[in-house]
Each structure stands twice: as structure tokens, then as C-alpha cells.
DRENMAR-139022 format. One line per 3 residues: number of its first residue (from 1); their letters; for each residue x, y, z of N, C-alpha, C, O. Coordinates in pm, whole numbers. Atoms other than C-alpha are relative to their C-alpha. Layout:
NUM = A = X,Y,Z,X,Y,Z,X,Y,Z,X,Y,Z | ...
This chain:
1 = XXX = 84,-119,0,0,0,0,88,124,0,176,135,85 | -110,-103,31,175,331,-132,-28,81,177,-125,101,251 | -47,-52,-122,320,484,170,-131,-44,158,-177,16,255
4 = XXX = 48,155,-132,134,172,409,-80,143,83,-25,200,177 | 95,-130,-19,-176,486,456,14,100,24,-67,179,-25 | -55,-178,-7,-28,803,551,-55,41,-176,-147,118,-204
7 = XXX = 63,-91,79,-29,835,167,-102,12,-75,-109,81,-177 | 103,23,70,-362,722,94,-62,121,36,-116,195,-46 | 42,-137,-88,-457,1006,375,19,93,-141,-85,91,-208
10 = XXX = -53,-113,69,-290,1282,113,-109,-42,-135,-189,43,-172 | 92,36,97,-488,1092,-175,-159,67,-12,-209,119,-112 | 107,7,-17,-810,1134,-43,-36,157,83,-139,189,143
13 = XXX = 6,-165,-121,-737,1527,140,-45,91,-124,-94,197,-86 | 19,-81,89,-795,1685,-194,-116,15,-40,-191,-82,-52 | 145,-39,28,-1096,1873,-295,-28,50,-83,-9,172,-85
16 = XXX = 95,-100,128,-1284,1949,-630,-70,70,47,-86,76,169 | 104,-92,-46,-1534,2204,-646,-141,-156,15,-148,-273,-20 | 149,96,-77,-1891,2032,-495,-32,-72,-170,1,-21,-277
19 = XXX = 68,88,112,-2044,1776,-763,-130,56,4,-170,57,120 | 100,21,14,-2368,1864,-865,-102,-107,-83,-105,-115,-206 | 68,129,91,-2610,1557,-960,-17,78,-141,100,70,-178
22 = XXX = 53,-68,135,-2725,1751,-1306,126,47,-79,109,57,-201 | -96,-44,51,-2359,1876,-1380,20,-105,-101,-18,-220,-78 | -41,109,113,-2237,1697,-1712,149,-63,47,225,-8,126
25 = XXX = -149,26,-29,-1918,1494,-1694,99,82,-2,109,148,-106 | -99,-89,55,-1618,1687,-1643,132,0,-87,217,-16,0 | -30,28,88,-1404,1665,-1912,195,-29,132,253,27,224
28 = XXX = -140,39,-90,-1055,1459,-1791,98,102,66,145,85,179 | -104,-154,-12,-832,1800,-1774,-66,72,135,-10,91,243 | 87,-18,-84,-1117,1924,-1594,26,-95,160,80,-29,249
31 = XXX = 7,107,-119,-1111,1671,-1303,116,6,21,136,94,105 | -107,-34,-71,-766,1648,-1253,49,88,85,74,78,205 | 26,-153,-61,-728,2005,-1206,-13,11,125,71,56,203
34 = XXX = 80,-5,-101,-972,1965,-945,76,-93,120,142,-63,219 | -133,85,-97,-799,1680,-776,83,46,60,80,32,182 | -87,-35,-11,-520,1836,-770,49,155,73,158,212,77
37 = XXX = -17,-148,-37,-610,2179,-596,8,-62,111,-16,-182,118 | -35,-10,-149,-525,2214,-210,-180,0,28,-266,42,-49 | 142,10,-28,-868,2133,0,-5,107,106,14,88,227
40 = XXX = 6,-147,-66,-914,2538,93,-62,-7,58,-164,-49,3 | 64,-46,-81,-1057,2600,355,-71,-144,72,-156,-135,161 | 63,114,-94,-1148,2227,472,35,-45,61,107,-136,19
43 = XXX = -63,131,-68,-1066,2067,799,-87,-103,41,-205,-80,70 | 70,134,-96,-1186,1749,939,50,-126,55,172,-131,42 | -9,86,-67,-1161,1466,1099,-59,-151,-3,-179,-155,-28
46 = XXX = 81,99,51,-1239,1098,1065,69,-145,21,177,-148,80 | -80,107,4,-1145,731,1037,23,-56,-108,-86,-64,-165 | -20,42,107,-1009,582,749,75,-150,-19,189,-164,25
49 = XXX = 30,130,39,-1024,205,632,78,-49,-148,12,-30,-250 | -99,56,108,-752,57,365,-31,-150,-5,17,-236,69 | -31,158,35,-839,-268,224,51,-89,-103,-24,-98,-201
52 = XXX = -27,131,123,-644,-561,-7,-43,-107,57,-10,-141,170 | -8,107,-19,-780,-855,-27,-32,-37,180,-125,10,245 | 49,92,-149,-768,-1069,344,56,176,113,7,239,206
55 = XXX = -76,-158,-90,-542,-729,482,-80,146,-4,-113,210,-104 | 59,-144,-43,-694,-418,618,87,40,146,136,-5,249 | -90,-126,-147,-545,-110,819,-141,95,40,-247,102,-22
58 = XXX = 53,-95,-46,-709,130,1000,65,155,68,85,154,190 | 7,-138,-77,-632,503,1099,-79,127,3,-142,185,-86 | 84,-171,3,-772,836,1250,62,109,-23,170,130,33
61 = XXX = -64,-81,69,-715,1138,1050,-79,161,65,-197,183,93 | 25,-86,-35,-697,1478,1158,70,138,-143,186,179,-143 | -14,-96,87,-698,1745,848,-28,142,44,-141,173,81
64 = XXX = 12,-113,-41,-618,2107,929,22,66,-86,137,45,-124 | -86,-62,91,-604,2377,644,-66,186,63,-156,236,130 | 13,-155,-41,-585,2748,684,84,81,-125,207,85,-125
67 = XXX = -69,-41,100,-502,2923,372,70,-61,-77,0,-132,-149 | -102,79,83,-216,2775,191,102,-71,111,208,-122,74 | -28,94,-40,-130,2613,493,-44,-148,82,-136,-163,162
70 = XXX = 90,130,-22,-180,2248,556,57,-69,98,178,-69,80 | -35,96,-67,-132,2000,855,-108,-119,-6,-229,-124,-26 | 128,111,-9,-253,1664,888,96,-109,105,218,-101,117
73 = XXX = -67,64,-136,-168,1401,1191,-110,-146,-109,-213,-120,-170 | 59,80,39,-263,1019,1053,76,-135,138,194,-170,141 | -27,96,-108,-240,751,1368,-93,-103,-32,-216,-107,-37
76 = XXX = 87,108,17,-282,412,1288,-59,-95,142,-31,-83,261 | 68,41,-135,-495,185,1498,32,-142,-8,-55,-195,61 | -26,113,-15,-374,-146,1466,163,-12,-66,233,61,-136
79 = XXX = -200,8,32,3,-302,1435,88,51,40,51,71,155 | -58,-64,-97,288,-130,1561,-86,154,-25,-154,217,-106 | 50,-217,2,209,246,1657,65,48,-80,186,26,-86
82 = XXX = -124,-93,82,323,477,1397,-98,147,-9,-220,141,-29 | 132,-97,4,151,825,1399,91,91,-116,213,89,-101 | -78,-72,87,261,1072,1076,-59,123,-10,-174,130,-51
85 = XXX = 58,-117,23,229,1449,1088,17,94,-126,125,154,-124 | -55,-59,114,235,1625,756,-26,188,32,-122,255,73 | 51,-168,6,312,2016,733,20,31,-132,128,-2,-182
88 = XXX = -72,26,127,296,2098,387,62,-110,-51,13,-222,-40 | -66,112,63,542,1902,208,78,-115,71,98,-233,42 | -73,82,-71,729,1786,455,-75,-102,119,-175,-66,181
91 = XXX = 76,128,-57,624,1467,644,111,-77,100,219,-129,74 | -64,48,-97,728,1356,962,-28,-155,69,-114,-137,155 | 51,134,-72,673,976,1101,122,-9,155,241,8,181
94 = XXX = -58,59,-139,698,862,1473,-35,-117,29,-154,-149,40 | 0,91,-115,793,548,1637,-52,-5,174,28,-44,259 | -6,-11,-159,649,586,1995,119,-98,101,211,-83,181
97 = XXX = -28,94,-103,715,284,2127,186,-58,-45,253,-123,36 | -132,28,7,1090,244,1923,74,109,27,195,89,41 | -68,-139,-54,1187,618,2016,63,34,-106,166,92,-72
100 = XXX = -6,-31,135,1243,676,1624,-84,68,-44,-201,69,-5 | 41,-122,78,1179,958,1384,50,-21,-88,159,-79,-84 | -56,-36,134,1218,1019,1023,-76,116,-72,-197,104,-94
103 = XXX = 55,-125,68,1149,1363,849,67,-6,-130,186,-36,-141 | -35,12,146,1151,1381,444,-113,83,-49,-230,76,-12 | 104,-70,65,999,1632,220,-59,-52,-203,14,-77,-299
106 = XXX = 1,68,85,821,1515,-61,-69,58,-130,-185,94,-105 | 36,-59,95,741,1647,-377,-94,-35,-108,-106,13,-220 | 115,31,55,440,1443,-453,-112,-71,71,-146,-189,57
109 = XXX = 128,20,-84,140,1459,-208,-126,51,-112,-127,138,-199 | 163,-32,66,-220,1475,-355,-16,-106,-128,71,-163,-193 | 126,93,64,-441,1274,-555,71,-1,-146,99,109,-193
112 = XXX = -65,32,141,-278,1144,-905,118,155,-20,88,257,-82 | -116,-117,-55,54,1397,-816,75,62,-141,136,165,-170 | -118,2,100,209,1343,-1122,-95,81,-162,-40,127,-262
115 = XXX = 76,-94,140,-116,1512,-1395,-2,80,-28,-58,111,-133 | -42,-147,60,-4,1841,-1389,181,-14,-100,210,65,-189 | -112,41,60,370,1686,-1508,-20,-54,-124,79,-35,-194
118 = XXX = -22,85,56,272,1480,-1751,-131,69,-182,-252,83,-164 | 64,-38,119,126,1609,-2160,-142,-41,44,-154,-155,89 | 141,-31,-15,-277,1686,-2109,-53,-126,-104,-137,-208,-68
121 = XXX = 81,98,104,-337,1464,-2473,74,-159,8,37,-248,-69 | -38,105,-53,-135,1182,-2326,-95,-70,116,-154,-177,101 | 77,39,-52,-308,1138,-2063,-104,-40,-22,-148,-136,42
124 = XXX = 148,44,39,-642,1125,-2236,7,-76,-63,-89,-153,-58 | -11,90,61,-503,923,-2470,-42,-143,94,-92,-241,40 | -7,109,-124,-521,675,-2165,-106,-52,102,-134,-151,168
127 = XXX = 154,21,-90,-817,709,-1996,-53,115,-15,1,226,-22 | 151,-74,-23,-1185,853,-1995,-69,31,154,-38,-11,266 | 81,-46,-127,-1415,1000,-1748,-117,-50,2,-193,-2,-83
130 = XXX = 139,23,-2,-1727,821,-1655,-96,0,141,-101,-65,246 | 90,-42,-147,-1984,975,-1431,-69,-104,74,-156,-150,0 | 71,154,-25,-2124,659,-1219,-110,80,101,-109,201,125
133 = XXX = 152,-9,-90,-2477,653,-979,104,41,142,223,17,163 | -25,-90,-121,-2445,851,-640,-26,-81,86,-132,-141,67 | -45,95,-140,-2363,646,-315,-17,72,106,-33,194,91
136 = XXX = -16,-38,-108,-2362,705,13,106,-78,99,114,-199,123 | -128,53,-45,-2044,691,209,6,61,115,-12,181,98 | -29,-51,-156,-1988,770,618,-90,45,1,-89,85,117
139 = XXX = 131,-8,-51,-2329,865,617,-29,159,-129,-119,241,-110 | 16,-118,45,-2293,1147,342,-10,-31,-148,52,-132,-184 | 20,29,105,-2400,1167,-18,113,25,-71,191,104,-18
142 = XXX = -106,37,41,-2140,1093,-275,-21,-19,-192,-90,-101,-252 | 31,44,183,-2118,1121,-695,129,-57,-33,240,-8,-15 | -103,68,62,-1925,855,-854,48,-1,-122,-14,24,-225
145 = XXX = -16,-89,158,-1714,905,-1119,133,-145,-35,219,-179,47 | -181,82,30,-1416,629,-1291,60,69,-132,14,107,-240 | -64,7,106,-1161,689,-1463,83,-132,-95,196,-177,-76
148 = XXX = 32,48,130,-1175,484,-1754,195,-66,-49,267,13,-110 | -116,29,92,-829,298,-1871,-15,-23,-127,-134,-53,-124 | 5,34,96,-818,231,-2208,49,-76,-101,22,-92,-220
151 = XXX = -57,134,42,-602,-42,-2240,49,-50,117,83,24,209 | -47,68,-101,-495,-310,-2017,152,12,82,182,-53,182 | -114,9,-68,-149,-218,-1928,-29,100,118,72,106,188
154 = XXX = -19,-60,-77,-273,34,-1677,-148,3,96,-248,-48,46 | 140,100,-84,-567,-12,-1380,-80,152,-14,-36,263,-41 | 101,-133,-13,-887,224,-1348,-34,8,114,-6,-84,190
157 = XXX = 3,-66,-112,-1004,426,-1070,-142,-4,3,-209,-11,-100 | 151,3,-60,-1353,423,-879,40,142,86,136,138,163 | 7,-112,-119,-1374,766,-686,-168,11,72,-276,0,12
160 = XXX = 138,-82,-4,-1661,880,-495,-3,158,124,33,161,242 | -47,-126,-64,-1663,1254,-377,-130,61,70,-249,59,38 | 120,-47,-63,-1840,1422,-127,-91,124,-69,-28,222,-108
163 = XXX = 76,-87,92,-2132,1631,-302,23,164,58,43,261,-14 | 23,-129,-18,-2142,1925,-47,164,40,-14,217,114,-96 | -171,-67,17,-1741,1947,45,96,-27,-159,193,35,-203
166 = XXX = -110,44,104,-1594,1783,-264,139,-118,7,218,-161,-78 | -136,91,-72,-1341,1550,-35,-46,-110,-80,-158,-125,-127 | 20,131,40,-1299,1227,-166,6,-71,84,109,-86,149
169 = XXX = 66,61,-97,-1489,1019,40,91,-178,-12,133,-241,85 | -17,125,1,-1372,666,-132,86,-44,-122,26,-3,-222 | -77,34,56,-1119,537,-338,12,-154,-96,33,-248,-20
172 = XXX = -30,179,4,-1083,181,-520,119,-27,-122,94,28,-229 | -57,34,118,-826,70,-756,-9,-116,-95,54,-215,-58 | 32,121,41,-950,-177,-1039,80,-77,-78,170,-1,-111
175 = XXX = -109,79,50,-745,-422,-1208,-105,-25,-155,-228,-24,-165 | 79,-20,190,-820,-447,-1663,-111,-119,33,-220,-97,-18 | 100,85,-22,-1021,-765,-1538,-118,55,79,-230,23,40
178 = XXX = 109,-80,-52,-1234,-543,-1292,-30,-61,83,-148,-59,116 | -25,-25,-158,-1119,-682,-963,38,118,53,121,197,7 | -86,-132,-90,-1073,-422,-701,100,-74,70,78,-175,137
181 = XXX = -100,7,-39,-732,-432,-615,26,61,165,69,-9,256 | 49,-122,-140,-776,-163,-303,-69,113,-4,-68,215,-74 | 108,-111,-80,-1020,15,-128,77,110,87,150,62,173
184 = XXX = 26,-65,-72,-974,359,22,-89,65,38,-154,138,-37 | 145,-68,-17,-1237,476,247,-6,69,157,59,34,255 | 41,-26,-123,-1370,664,517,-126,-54,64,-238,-46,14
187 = XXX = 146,53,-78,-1606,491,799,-26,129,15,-118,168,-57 | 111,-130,-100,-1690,840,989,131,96,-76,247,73,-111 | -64,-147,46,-1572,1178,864,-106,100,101,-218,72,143
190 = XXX = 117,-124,-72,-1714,1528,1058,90,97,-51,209,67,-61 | -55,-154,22,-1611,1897,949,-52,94,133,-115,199,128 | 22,-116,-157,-1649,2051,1327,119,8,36,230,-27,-5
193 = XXX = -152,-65,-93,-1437,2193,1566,143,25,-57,248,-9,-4 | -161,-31,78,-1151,2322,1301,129,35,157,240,-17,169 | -104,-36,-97,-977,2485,1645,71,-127,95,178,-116,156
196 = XXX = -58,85,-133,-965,2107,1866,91,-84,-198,194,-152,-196 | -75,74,146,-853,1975,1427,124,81,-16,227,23,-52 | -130,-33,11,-598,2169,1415,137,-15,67,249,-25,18
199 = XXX = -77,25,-61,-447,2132,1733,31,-151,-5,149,-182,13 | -37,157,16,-457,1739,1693,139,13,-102,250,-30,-71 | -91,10,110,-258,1806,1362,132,70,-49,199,72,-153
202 = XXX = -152,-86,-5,31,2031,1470,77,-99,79,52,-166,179 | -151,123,-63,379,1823,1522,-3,72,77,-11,195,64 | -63,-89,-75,452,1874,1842,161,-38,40,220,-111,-39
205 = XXX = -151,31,-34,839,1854,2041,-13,-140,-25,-111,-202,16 | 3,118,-61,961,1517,1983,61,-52,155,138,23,215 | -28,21,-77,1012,1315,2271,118,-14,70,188,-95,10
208 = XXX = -192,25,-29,1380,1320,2478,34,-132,-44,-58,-210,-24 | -68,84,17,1575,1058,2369,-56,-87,-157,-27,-205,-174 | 40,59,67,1395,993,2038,82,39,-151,90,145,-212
211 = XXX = -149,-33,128,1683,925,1728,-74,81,-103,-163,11,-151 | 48,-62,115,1562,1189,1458,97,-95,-129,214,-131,-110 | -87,1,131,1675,1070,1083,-75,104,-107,-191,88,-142
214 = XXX = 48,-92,103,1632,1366,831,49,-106,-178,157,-155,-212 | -23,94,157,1582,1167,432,23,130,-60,-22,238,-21 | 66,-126,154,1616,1399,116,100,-41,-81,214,-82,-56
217 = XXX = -29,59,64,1641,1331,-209,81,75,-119,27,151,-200 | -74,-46,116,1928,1421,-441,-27,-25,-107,-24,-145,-135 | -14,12,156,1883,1461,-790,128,-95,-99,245,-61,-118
220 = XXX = -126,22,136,2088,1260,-1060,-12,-14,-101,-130,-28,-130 | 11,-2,162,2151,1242,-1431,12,-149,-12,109,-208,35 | -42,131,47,2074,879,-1573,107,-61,-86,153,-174,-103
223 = XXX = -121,7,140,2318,908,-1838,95,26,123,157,-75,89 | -108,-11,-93,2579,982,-1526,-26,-91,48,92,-109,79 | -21,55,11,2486,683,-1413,15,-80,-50,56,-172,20
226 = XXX = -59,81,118,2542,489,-1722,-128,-63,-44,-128,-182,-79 | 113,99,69,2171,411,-1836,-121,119,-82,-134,241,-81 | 100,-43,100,1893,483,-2071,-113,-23,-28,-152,-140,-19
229 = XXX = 134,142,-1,1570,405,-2135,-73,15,-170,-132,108,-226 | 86,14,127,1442,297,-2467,-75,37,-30,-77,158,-56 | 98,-9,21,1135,246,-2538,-137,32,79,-227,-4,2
232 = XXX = 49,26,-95,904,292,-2274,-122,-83,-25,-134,-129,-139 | 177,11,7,534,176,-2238,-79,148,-27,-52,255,26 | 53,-97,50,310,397,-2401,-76,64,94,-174,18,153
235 = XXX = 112,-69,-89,189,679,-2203,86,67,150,59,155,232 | -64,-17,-122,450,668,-1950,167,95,-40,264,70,-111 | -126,-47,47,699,940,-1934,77,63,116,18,103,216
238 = XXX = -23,-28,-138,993,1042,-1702,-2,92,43,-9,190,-31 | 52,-123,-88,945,1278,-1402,168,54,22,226,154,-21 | -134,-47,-95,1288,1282,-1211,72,-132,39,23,-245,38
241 = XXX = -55,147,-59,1546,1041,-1078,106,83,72,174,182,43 | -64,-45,-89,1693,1052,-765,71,-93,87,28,-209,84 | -41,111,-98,1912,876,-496,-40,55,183,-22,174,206
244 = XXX = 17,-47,-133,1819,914,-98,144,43,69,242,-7,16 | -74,-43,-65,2053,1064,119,-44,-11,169,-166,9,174 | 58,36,-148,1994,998,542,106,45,45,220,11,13
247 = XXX = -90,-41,-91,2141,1202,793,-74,31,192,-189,52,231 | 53,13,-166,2126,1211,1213,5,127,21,28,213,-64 | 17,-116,-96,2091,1471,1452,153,8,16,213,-99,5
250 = XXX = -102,15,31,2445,1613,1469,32,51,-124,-42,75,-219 | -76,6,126,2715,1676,1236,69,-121,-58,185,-103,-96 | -22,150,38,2767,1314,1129,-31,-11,-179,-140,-11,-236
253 = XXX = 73,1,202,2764,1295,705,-51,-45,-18,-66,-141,59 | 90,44,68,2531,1215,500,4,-141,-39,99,-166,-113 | -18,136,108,2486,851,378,-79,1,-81,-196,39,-71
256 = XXX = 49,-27,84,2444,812,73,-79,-160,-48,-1,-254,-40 | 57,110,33,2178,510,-51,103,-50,-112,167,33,-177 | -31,59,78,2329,246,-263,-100,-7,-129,-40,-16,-236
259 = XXX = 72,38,173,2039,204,-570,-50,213,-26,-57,307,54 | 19,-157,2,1956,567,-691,-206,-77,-68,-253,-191,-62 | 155,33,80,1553,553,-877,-25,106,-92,35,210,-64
262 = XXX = 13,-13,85,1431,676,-1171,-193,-28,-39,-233,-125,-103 | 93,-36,39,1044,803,-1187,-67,-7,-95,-73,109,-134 | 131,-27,109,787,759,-1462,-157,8,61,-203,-33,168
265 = XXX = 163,-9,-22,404,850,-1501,-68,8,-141,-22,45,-249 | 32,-70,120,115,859,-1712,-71,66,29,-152,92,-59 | 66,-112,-11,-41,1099,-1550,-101,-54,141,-124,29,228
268 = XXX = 51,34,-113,-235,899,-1286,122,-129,106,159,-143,223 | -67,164,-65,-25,546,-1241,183,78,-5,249,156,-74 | -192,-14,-24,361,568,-1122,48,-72,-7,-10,-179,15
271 = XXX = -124,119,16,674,374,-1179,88,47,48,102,169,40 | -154,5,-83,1001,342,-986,62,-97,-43,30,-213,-17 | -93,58,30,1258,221,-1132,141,14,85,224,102,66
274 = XXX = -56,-15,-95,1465,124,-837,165,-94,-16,175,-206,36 | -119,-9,92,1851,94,-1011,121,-23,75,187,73,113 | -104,39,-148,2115,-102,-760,143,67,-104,132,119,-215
277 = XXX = -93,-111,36,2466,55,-829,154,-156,-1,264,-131,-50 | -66,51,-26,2668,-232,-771,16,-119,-113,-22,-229,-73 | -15,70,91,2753,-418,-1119,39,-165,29,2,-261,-38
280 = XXX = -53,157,-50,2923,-740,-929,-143,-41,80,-102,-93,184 | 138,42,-93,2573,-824,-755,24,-111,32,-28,-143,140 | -3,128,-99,2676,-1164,-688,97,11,159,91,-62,258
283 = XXX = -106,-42,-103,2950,-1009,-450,-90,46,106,-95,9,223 | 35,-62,-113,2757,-814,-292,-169,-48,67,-240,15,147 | 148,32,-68,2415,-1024,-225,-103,36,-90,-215,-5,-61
286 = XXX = 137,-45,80,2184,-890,-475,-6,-45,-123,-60,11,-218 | 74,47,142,2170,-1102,-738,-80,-73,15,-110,-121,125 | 127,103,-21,1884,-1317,-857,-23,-115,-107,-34,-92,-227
289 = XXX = -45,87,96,1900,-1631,-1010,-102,10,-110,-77,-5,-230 | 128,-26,114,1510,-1559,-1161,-64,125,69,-60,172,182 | 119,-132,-71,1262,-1266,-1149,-78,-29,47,-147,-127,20
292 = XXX = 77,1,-113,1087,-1202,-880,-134,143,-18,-132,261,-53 | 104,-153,-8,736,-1015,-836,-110,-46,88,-180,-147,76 | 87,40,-78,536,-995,-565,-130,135,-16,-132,235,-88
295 = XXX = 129,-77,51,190,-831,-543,-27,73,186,-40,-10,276 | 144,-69,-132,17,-603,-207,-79,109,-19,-48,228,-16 | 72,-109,38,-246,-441,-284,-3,12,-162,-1,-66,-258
298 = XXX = 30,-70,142,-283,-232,-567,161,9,-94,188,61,-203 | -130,-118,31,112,-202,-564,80,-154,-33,71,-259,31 | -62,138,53,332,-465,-768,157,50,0,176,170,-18
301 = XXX = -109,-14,11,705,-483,-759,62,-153,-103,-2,-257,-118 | -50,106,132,931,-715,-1042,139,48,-3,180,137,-77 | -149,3,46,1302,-747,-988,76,-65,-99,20,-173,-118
304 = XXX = -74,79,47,1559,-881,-1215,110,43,-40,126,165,-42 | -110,-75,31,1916,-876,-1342,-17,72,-129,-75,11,-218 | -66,-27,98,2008,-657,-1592,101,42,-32,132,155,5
307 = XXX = -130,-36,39,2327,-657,-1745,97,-36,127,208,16,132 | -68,-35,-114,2439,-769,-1376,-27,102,132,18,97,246 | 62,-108,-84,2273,-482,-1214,-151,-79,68,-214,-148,-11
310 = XXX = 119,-32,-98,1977,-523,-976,-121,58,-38,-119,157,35 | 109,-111,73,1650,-346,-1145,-100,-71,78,-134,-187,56 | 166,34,-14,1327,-352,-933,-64,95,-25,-30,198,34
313 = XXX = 121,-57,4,1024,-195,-1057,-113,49,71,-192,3,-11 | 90,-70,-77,771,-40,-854,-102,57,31,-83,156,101 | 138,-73,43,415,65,-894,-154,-36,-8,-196,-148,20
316 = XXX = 150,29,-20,50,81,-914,-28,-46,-169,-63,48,-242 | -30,41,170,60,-89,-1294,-10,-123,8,46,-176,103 | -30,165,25,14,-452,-1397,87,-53,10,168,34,45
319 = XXX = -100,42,24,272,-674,-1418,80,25,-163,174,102,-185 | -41,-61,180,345,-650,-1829,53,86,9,168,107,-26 | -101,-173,30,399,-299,-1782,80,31,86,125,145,72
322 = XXX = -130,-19,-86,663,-330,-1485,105,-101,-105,223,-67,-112 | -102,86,97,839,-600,-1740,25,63,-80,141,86,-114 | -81,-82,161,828,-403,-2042,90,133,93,211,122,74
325 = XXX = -66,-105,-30,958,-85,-1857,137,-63,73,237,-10,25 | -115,126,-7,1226,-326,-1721,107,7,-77,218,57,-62 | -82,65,147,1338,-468,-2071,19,112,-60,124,103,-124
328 = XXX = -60,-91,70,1358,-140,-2216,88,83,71,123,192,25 | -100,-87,-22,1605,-34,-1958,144,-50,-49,182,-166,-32 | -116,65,79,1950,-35,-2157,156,89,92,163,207,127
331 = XXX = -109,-21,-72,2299,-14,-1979,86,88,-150,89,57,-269 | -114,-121,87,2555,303,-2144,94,-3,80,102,-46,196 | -106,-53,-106,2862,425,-2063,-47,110,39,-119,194,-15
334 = XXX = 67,-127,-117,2819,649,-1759,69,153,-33,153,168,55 | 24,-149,12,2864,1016,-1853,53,65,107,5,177,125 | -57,-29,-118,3072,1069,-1538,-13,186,13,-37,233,124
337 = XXX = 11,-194,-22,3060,1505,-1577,-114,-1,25,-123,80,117 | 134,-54,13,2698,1513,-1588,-76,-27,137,-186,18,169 | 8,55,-158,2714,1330,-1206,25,138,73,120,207,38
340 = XXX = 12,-92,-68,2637,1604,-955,32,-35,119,-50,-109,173 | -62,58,-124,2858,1549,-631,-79,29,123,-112,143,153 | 88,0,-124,2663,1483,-318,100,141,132,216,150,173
343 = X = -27,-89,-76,2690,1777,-93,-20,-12,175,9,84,247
């Protein structure tokens, strides 16, 4: 489950303008848009329900916005404790009970992150908009709408949005056969008390003795590290590629991750192309005698060697289309100037 609910929370915080039953479909461009605006002026509060298959999570969400700024606190309710406060971009997770922290800012919260990046007639090329019958969800009326794939290499979307606020009440992701893959949903939602929602959703001090790790993600040139990508899958094009960096509390340097990654979208669905660095892989543990792909949720991963290298895949996408994006990655010589030295 992409970011195991914290980032289903961010998925589901975004607010179109209100649905009206009589409104005509809104044309794909249209809807995104909407998706994709900050949810002004809405806080609330609620519980929220993630299901694959036999596995379900649960957490309570506390959404605070005030202008152009946003907090949100997401504490899950079963499994270990982990509670995550987002301010803006940056996103903080706590360990209670291991006395661990990690803060990372991320440069793609909200509902299909990547459709303002990615060509407007690409996207449509890819999927349609179809207005579905009006539901009722946490006790509040709801217009359903999917978006429409249009070929099997990529899954379609069930939304259903709240009529008066616009929140997206419910989530599902369907697979080209038209299993749901995962459910996001809210049991109870309320829009009261913004002043006791806000205070829930401000980080406060962490606790004495609790290890902070600050993440962030350096930029690199693929051609600096010695690769390319062919052909892709149609529809899917790249965003950014980056390697992590992790540092402590202190002046202690930076470590730098061993695989760097390498971003695609087509505007709703994402790929990670997650790119080990270490050409001898049998030396160092990471080779694989066959490919491997396991499934949770909505979210598929597909390792294998190439060229000696390590390549796992990553994403809300079928299998096919983590293979082909795979096979069309092709090993170059590395471009060593165009490598930007970790600072």
C-alpha cells in the first residue's frame, strides 16, 4: 500500500469544487485540475479504512487547512504504533514505542501527483471520465465518477466525492479484469471543531531521547549513471530520478543510498525504477537467479538482473507494464561530468 496509509490520507485530502447531480461529466483536464487543488478551507476529521484482499489497516485522520497552509496528523490503529504528521510538504513519522523519527519532504502529495507533469493529450489518450450513480459513504451523499483505462497495461479508478465538500470520500483501484485491487475509504468523517482539528494536527516537540533521521532526495543524471531508457510503455513518461541521502541529529555525514531511482508517469499510475549501483551483484548479495514479483495491494514490484545490475520496478501498474519498462532499460557508458557530487 503506497506509503502503508499516511499516503492514501494525502490521496483522499484533496478537494474538487462540490459535484452537482445535473452537472455533465467533467471533461478529464477538468477533473484532474480539481484533484489536484489544495482542500481550501477544509478541515476534518475521521477514520479511514484501507483494504487488499484478506489485509486491512485502520487510521484516525486529523486534516487542518488554513489558507495555503496544511497540517494533517494520521495515527494508525492497529500493528505497531506509527503516527505521521504532515506540514505541507514535509512529512514527519513517529515510532512511539521504538523512540524513532524520520522527516523527508516530498514532492508528490495529492491525488494522481504526477497530472499536472505529464502532456494533457497523453493522458487522455489513456483514460476517460465516466460519471457513475451517487452512493452514500460515512453517512454522506457521494457522486461517482471512474476513470476509464483504455487499455490493459494500466488499472482504473472508482472515486466517490463528497457532493457538499468535494473530499474524496472513497477510493478503489480496479485491475483491466475489474477486480478491485484496493479500497480507500472513510467509515466516519465530521467537518467541526476546526480549532480542537488543528491542534490534533500540529507536530509537536519530539520526545527526549527519540533518534531523529532527516531523508532527502538528491537529484541525478541517468546518463551519469550509465543508463537509458528505450522504449518505454506507451503513455508513460519520465518525471525525475533521484538517490536518498539519510542524515542524524548532529554533524555526522550524510549517507548516501546504494540504488539511486528513476520516476515515470502517465499521468495517474507511477513507476520506480529502483537501479542497484553495484555491477558485481553476486558479490555483494543482490543477485537473482530468476525474477521475482510480488503483489500487495494495488502495488506490484518485479526485480531482475540486468546486465548484472539489480533493477526492481515499482508501482501501481500490472505486471506487463513493470516488465516491459524493465526490458527497455539499456545499460551506457556512464557520462561521469553530468554526475552532480553529493553535498
Amino acid at each position: 500500500m503506497r506509503l502503508v496509509l499516511a499516503g492514501w490520507v494525502w490521496l483522499l485530502a484533496m478537494a474538487p469544487a462540490a459535484w452537482a447531480q445535473s452537472s455533465p461529466a467533467p471533461t478529464l483536464r477538468e477533473l484532474l485540475v480539481q484533484l489536484n487543488q489544495a482542500s481550501v478551507g477544509q478541515s476534518y476529521r475521521g477514520t479511514m479504512v484501507v483494504s487488499a484482499g484478506e489485509h486491512m489497516m485502520t487510521a484516525k485522520i486529523w486534516h487542518a487547512c488554513s489558507g495555503e497552509q496544511q497540517r494533517e496528523r494520521v495515527e494508525n490503529l492497529n500493528g505497531l504504533k506509527r503516527i505521521t504528521w504532515r506540514h505541507n510538504d514535509t512529512v514527519t513519522t513517529v515510532w512511539p514505542n521504538q523512540a524513532r523519527a524520520v522527516t523527508r519532504r516530498f514532492d508528490d502529495l495529492g491525488i494522481f501527483p504526477a497530472a499536472l507533469q505529464v502532456p494533457w493529450h497523453s493522458v487522455a489518450q489513456h483514460y476517460t471520465v465516466q460519471l457513475q450513480p451517487i452512493r452514500r459513504v460515512a453517512g454522506r451523499q457521494a457522486q461517482g465518477v471512474r476513470l476509464q483505462a483504455t487499455d490493459a497495461m494500466r488499472f482504473s479508478y472508482n472515486l466517490l466525492i463528497d457532493e457538499q465538500t468535494g473530499v474524496v470520500l472513497k477510493l478503489q483501484t480496479v485491475a483491466p479484469d475489474g477486480a478491485v485491487l484496493e479500497q480507500t475509504a472513510y467509515s466516519d468523517i465530521a467537518f467541526d471543531n476546526v480549532a480542537a482539528i488543528t491542534q490534533h494536527a500540529r507536530l509537536p516537540a519530539l520526545a527526549n531521547g527519540t533518534r531523529l533521521t532527516v531523508e532527502r532526495s538528491d537529484p541525478v543524471d541517468p546518463s551519469a549513471m550509465g543508463w537509458r531508457m528505450g522504449q518505454p510503455v506507451a503513455g508513460f513518461h519520465p518525471l525525475r530520478a533521484y538517490r536518498l541521502a539519510r542524515g542524524q541529529d548532529g554533524d555526522a555525514p550524510w549517507a548516501l543510498a546504494p540504488d539511486w531511482q528513476w520516476l515515470f508517469s502517465d499521468g495517474l499510475a507511477s513507476i520506480s525504477l529502483v537501479i542497484g549501483q553495484d555491477a558485481n551483484a553476486a558479490l555483494s548479495g543482490n543477485d537473482l537467479a530468476e525474477p521475482v514479483a510480488v503483489r500487495q495491494g494495488a502495488t506490484l514490484s518485479y526485480a531482475r538482473m540486468v546486465e548484472g545490475v539489480r533493477v526492481t520496478a515499482v508501482g501501481e501498474a500490472p505486471l506487463p507494464t513493470l516488465q516491459a519498462m524493465v526490458a527497455a532499460l539499456q545499460r551506457m557508458a556512464p557520462n561521469t561530468t553530468a554526475e552532480q557530487p553529493l553535498k
